[in-house]
C-alpha positions, 0 to 999 in steps of 0.5 A: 462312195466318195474317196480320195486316190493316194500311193498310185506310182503310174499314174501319180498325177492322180494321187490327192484327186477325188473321185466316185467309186461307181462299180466292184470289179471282182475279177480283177479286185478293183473298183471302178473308180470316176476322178472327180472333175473328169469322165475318166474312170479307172481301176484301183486298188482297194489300197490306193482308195481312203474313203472320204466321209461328208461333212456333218451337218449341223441340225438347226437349233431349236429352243428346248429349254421352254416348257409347255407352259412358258409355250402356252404364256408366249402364246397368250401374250401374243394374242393380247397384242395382237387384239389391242393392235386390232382394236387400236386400228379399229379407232381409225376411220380407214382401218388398219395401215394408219395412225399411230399402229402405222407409225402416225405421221402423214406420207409424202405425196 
């Protein structure tokens, strides 16, 4: 668990600092705790930790106000264009990439 280390007296320089909780010493009521930063580990008081709570992630949004049907109309739709574009390309001699579907025009050489 993530936590921020606060209230410490000798070793105040660690007040404000993160750090990782990596282990539960029981007998001595502490936890092992990695300051963010560094590879040093030390003991602290339950007291001296507050626990630091990720951001939360925003979930992607996502349209749910079209129904089945408006899906089914979108859907059909696009398959109209698609085919008249086809068909459209299908008039050029060298198939789909040119004439006016390709935006018409000769291309600089």
């Amino acid at each position: 668990a993530k936590v921020r280390i606060h209230g410490l007296s000798a070793r105040a320089e660690l007040n404000s600092c993160g750090g990782t909780i990596l282990c539960w010493h029981a007998d001595k009521g502490r936890y092992g705790v990695q300051v963010e930063g560094s590879l040093e580990t030390v003991l602290l008081r339950p007291t001296n930790l507050e626990e630091v709570k990720p951001p939360r992630v925003r979930e992607k949004w996502a349209p749910e106000w079209r129904s089945a049907e408006a899906d089914a109309i979108i859907e059909n739709k696009e398959r109209e264009l698609l085919a008249a574009e086809a068909a459209e390309a299908a008039k050029h001699p060298f198939g789909a990439g040119f004439g006016a579907a390709a935006g018409g025009g000769a291309a600089a050489v």
